[in-house]
N, C-alpha and C positions, 0 to 999 in steps of 0.2 A: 432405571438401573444406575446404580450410584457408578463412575469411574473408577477403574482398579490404578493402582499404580502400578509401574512395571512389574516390581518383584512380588504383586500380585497373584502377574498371571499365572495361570497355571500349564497354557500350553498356546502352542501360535494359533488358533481360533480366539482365542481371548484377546491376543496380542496382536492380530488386524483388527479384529473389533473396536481395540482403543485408537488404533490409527483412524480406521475409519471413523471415527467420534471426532478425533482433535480435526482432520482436514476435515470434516464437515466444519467446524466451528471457525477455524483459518476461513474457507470461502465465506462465510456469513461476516466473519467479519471484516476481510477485505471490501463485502458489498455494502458493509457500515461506513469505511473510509470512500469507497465511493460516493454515497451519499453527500458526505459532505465537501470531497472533491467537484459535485455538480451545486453546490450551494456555493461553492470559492468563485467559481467563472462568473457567477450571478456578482455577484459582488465586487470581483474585479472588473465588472464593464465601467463602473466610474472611478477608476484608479488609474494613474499611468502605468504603471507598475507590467502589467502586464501577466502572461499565464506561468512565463518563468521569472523565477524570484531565486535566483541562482543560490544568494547565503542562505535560504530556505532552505531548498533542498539538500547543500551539504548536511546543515544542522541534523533533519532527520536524519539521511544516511548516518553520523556522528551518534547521534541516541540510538538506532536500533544498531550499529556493531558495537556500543559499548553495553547494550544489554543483550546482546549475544555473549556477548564476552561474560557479563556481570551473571550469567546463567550456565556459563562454566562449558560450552560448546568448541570445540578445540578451535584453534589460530586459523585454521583451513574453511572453517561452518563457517567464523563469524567473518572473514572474507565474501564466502559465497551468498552470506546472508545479506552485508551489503548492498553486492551487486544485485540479489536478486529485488530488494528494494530501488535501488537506482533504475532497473528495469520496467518497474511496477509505474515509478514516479512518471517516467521517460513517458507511458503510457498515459498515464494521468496529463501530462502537459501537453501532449500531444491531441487531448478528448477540448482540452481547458482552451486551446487556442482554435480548435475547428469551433467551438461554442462561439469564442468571443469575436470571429471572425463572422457566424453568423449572424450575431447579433448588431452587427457595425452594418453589415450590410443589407438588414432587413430596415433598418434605421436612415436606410439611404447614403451610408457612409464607403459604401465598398465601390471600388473599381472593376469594372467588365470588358 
């Protein structure tokens, strides 16, 4: 079934139906960027650098409120949209350092 656009619908059965479409596609595609969130830690194991890369993280935050914005979501979304990214990352750095933590110490490098 092709996606309706909103002024499609015809009645709010249709209009959860597309929600439920887009946040199905939202979680798959958060589980895309985790993907490659567990391919970064791999690769940061020979980097100093570490799991947080602080102007990294602004940068996204910086692209996804300015394409909240550049998709016309009022001053308030692309706020919460943000954070809700900052949120997301928060988690991600926090998966990327119990990784490289255990990799240092499977390696014989960690303290007990």
């Amino acid at each position: 079934m092709d996606p309706k656009r909103p002024w499609e619908c015809a009645d709010m059965s249709q209009v959860r139906a597309e929600i439920d479409r887009i946040d199905d596609e939202m979680v798959d595609l958060i589980a895309r960027r985790f993907a490659y969130v567990d391919r970064a830690w791999q690769l940061k194991r020979n980097t100093p650098e570490g799991a947080v890369v602080q102007w990294r993280i602004q940068q996204v935050i910086d692209r996804v409120r300015a394409r909240a914005s550049e998709q016309g979501m009022p001053p308030e979304m692309v706020e919460m949209v943000g954070a809700q990214w900052r949120n997301m990352i928060g988690w991600f750095v926090q998966y990327e350092e119990e990784k490289l933590r255990q990799a240092e110490e499977s390696r014989g490098g960690g303290t007990a």
